[in-house]
C-alpha positions, 0 to 999 in steps of 0.5 A, spaced: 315 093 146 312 094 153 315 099 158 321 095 161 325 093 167 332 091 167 332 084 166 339 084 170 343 087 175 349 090 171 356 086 171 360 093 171 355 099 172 349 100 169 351 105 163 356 110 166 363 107 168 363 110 176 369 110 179 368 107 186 376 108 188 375 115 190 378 116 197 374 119 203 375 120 210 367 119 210 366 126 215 359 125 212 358 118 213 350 116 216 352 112 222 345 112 224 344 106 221 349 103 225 347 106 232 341 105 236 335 110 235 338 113 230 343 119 234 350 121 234 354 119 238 350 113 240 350 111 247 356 106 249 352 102 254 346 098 252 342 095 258 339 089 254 332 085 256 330 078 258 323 076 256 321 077 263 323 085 263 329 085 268 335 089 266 339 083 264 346 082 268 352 081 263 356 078 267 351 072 269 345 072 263 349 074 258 354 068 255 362 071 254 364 074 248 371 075 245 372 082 244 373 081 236 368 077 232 369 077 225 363 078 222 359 080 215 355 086 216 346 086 216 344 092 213 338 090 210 332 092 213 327 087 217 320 089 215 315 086 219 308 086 215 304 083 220 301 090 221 300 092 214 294 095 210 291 093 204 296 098 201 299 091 197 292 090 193 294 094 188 300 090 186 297 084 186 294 081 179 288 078 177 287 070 175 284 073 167 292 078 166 296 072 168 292 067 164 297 064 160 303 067 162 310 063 162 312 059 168 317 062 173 325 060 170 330 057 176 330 065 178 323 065 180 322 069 174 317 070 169 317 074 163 312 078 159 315 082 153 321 084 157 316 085 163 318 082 170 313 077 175 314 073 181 309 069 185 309 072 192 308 067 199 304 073 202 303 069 209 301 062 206 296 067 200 299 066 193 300 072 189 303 075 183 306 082 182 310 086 177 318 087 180 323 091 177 330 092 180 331 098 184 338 100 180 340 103 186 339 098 192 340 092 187 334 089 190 327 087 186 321 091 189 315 090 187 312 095 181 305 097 177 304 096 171 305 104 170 310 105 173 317 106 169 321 105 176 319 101 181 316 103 188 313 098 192 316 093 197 322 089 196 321 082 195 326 076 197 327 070 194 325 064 197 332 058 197 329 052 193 323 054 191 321 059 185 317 063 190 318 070 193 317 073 200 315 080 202 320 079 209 327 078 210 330 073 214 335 075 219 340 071 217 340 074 210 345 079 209 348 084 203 354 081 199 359 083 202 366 083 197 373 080 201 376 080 196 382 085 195 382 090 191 388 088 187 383 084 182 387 085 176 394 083 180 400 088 182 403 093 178 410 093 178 414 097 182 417 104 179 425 102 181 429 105 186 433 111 185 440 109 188 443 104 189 444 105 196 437 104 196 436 098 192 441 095 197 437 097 204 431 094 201 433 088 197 430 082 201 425 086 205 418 081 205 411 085 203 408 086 207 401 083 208 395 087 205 390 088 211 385 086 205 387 080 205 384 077 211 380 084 214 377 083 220 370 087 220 367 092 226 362 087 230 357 092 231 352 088 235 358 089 241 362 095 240 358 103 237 361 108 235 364 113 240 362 120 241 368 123 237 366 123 230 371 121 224 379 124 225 382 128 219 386 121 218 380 117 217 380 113 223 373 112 226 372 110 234 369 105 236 367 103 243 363 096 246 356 096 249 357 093 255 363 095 261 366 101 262 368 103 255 375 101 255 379 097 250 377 102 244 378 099 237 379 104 231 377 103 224 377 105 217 373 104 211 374 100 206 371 102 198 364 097 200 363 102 206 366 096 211 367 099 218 376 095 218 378 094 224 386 097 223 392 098 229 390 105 233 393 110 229 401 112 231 400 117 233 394 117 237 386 119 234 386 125 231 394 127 230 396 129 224 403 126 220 409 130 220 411 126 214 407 126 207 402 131 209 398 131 203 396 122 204 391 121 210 393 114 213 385 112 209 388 114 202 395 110 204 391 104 207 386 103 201 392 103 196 398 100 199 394 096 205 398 097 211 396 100 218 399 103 225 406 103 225 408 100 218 404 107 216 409 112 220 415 108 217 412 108 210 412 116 211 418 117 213 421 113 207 417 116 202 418 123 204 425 123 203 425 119 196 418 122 193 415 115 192 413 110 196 418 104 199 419 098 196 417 093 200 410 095 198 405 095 192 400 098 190 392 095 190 392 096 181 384 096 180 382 093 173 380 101 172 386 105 170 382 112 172 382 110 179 389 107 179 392 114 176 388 118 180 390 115 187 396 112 185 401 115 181 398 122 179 398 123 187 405 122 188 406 126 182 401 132 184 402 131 192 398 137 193 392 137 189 386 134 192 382 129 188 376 133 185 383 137 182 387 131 180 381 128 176 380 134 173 387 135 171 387 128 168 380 130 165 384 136 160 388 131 157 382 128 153 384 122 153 382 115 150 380 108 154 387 106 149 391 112 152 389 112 159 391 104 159 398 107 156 399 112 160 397 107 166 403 103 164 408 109 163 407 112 170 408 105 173 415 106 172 416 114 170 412 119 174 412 124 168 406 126 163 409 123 156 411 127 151 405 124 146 400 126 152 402 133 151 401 134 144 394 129 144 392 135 150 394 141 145 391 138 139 384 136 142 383 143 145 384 146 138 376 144 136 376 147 130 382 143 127 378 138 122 383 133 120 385 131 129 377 131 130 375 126 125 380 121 127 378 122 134 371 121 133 373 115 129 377 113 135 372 114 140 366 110 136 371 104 136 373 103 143 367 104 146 364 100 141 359 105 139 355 102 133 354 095 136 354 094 144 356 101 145 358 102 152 365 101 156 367 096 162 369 103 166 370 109 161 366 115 163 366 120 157 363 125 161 368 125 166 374 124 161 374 128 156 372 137 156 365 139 155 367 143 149 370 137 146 365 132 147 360 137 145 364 139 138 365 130 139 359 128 139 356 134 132 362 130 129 359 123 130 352 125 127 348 126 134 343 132 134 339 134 140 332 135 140 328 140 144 328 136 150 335 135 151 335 128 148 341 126 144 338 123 137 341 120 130 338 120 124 341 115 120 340 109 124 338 103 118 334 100 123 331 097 129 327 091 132 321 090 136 317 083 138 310 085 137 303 081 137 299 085 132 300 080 125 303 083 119 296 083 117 293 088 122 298 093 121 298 092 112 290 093 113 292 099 118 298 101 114 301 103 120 304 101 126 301 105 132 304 107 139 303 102 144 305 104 152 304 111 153 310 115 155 310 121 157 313 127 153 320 128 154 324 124 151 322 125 142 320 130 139 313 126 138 310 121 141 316 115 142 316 108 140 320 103 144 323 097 140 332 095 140 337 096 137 339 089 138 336 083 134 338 078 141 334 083 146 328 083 140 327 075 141 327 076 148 321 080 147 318 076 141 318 071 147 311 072 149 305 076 148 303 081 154 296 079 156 294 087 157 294 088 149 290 082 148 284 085 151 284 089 145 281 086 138 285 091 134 290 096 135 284 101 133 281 099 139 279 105 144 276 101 150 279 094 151 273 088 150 270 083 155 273 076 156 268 069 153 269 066 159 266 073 164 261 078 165 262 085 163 266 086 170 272 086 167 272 091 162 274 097 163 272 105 161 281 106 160 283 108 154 288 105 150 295 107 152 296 109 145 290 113 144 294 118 149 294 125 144 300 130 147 302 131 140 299 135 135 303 132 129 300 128 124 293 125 122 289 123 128 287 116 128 280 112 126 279 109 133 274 104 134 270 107 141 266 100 142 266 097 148 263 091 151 264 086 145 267 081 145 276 079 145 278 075 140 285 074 141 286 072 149 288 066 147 294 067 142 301 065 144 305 067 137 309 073 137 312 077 131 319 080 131 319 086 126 326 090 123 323 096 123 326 102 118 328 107 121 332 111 115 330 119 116 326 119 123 328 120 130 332 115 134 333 116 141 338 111 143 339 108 150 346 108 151 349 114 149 344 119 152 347 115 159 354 115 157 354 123 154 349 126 156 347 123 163 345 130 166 340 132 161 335 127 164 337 131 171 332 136 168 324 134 168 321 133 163 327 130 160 327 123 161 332 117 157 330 110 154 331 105 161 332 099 157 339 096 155 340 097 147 333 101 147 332 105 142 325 111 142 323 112 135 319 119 134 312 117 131 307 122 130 299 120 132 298 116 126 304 112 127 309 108 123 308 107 116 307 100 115 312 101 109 318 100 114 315 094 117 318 087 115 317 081 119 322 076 120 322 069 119 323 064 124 330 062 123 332 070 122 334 069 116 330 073 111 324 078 113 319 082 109 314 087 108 307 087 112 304 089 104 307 084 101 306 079 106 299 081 106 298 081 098 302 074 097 297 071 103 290 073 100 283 071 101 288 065 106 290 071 111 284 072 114 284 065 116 291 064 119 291 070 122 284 068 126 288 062 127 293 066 131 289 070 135 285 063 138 292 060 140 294 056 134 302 056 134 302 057 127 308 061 126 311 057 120 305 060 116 308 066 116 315 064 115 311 060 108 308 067 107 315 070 106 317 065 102 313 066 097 314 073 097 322 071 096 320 066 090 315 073 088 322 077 086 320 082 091 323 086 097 328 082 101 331 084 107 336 078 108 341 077 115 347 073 117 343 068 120 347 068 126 342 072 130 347 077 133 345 083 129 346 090 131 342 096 127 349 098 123 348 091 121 342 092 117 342 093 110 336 095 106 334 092 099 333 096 093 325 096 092 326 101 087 328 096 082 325 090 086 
């Protein structure tokens, strides 16, 4: 498998569960993507220019203006290119690589072994790049062939076409979520706590939530004002043109959206009477009110403890950030959140246990009893019986033998560090000298390859083929999945940058039939990198200059690779318990959902745990075996493979044969779902 991309921007998050409901008054909000220039405070009256350089006069050039419009927010960068270097060469690829790479799908993508291109309009000029997705902008940026993270321009998607463009348009703006945050519906409210109050508050109408029908700060015609951000959360703003009168006053949704909100009741930056401990932010994002229903809210609540009962709270489908804004607030008033979240961390709690606790304190403002003791069982680390069923527990919920991860479960924020590291010992994670967690006991991966099963019986090895850095195994990493679906996606289609090479063994990648030697190249293949010093070197072929072989294939192989006994770094819990170690160059993790790195020494992976599958993903056999059944044929279907022929079913004949044969047969459900749990390996003892 190639060095890889995400192939998808994640549903949730990437790999961690990250809150995105922390409150913040957001004193350290970066305003200068919002002002001119770049300064705090921004100027509150911009002279704007006609095209014949006089300063326009806003009450004869420029059209009136309501005060207020209701707009989305542009944050994207207009980047203008028509100035630019050659710079971008770098990422274009020539006509010999893209030969006969796949069509762009309806994305305006095309893939090779799990790799990423698009086709560029670069001012009327065709072009392909590598792209990856920048997982912190969620945008696709073009990337070299070595890179693991992508670093080039952003592209934009053409509408109604499968090309991309290097400029945005103007009209192109962020996605921004109108949504309220009560996307799993409301929480029932706790109940009053006398009758007299039932009573004064039976029949009161909700109160409409502002993020029901927010109305955004247009910032083509109001800046921000001098005054930074009061202790409240209110930001001023202040409109470009006139005398700077007729202020408005906003607060700041969990997307980073300025709200427009009534003026606080007390004027900016005044301090409440009442319920000191909720800033007017915290009240706003929770219960969506504003102004002067903020000032009654606080004199309600601060007589009777909880909030009034003509509000509800916005429930988020993450009940970690709905105990900690919402009912641990109320119960802990004086606790800040980084307090609060770390009191709810010592509970060591579960996905199941924060739903049931969610559910408790909706209507009892208490930590349960059960609770409690589940909090005094997990801090005694070295009782065996508990911690054996907790790391039994955990495995299942957060489904840690198939998909291995969790909508908004964080473990490393959930449970003690001294619990999950006793936790994770329990569970059979090792940790090898570059602070990588790692398992021995994996039954197997999967890997789409274009070296045929006879390559690798001949060489008695599979070798390493993208050259990692050290950082993450011990010995030189080998990347292939944990999933069988992902291993058909990258059994799709040949990577044509290994089919410049004839054989594995090969040094120096060979010239095309249909070229001169001005395509060959003096780099070294990728898996002639020697920074291990295990294992027995490899006879490389140090020819150059001959001529390739297998430029035309197009059949792909997916191997079940046996990794019983060797080192397997996986992708998913590095991220999810281990996630600061990679923090710490050199260390690095798998990039790619479900990868797994399996450390291999110089000489690679033996060639006795290398089994193809079949078409179907029915059964699967070993390269030996397949290259002993083929014979003196193999030489033939495998030349008839490197010349393009799809002759896929010959494999799959092969495999029969060697069924028919009494061998060694690896067999799978057939459902195409299997993960590496699933994998259970024949006995070739008595085969």
């Amino acid at each position: 498998m190639s060095p890889k991309t995400p192939r998808k921007p994640p549903a949730t998050t990437p790999h961690k569960a990250v809150s995105t409901n922390e409150p913040s008054i957001r004193h350290d909000l970066d305003t200068s993507v919002f002002v001119p220039h770049g300064v705090w405070p921004a100027d509150a009256n911009i002279p704007s220019t006609s095209s014949q350089g006089h300063v326009a006069r806003p009450d004869i050039d420029t059209p009136p203006f309501p005060s207020i419009e209701t707009t989305d927010l542009p944050t994207r960068t207009i980047t203008d290119y028509s100035q630019r270097d050659n710079s971008l060469d770098k990422y274009w690829l020539s006509e010999n690589f893209l030969r006969g790479m796949q069509a762009p799908n309806a994305d305006g993508l095309r893939f090779i072994v799990g790799r990423k291109f698009v086709d560029v309009d670069d001012q009327g000029v065709m072009h392909t790049a590598h792209v990856g997705l920048d997982e912190n902008l969620g945008v696709y940026r073009m990337k070299l062939l070595t890179e693991q993270n992508p670093s080039g321009p952003v592209l934009y998607k053409n509408d109604g076409s499968p090309t991309w463009r290097l400029t945005a348009q103007i009209s192109e703006r962020p996605a921004v979520n109108h949504e309220p945050q009560t996307a799993s519906g409301s929480a029932p409210k706790r109940p009053a706590s006398s009758t007299s109050e039932q009573s004064a508050t039976t029949g009161t109408p909700k109160r409409p939530r502002i993020f029901d029908t927010p109305t955004y700060i247009n910032q083509r015609l109001y800046t921000a004002s001098s005054r930074p951000p009061d202790a409240q959360g209110y930001h001023e703003f202040k409109p470009r043109s006139g005398d700077g009168s007729g202020a408005l006053f906003a607060l700041v949704d969990r997307f980073g959206n300025f709200i427009q909100v009534d003026p606080p009741a007390g004027g900016f930056g005044s301090q409440p009477s009442h319920l000191k401990h909720w800033t007017d932010q915290e009240i706003w994002q929770l219960y969506g009110i504003q102004g002067r229903d903020i000032e009654r809210f606080r004199s309600e609540a601060q007589v009777s403890g909880k909030p009034p009962q003509w509000v509800e709270p916005n429930v988020t489908d993450d009940p970690v950030a709905n105990l900690l804004r919402d009912s641990l607030h109320w119960l802990h008033p004086t606790l800040t959140w980084s307090e609060r979240k770390a009191l709810l961390q010592s509970y060591n709690l579960l996905p199941s246990q924060l739903s049931r606790l969610q559910q408790h304190m909706k209507t009892e403002l208490t930590l349960p009893q059960w609770a409690q003791a589940h909090k005094r069982m997990t801090e005694d680390v070295g009782n065996p019986h508990y911690l054996d069923q907790f790391s039994h527990d955990i495995t299942n919920e957060l489904n840690l033998k198939r998909h291995a991860r969790h909508d908004w479960y964080d473990p490393e924020t959930s449970l003690t560090h001294e619990l999950r590291e006793v936790l994770l010992v329990k569970m059979g994670y090792l940790r090898n000298q570059n602070n990588c967690l790692y398992r021995t006991d994996i039954p197997a991966l999967f890997r789409g390859d274009e070296r045929t099963p006879f390559e690798l019986a001949n060489d008695n090895a599979m070798l390493p083929r993208y050259d990692h850095q050290p950082g993450a195994t011990t010995h030189k990493p080998m990347s292939a999945t944990f999933s069988l679906k992902e291993g058909q996606m990258y059994a799709s289609a040949p990577d044509p940058e290994y089919l410049r090479f004839n054989t594995q063994t090969n040094k120096y990648p060979g010239k095309s039939a249909d070229s001169d030697n001005s395509d060959t190249s003096d780099t070294e293949s990728s898996a002639s990198s020697d920074w291990s010093d295990i294992g027995s070197p490899v006879d490389w072929d140090r020819e150059r200059n001959y001529q390739r072989t297998r430029e035309q294939q197009e059949v792909m192989f997916l191997y079940a690779l046996d990794t019983r006994n060797l080192e397997v770094v996986p992708h998913e819990e590095n991220h999810m318990f281990n996630s600061t170690a990679s923090d710490t160059p050199p260390t690095w993790f798998p990039s790619d959902n479900h990868e797994g790195l399996i450390s291999v020494t110089k000489k690679g992976l033996e060639a006795d745990r290398i089994w193809l599958l079949n078409s179907s993903l029915t059964k699967g056999a070993n390269v030996h075996d397949i290259e002993e059944l083929a014979g003196r044929w193999g030489e033939r279907i495998e030349a008839s493979t490197h010349a393009g022929d799809s002759n896929k079913h010959e494999y799959d004949l092969l495999i029969e044969k060697v069924d028919a044969a009494g061998k060694p047969i690896l067999r799978l459900s057939g459902n195409k779902d299997e993960f590496a749990y699933d994998v259970v390996w024949p006995d070739q003892t008595t085969a």
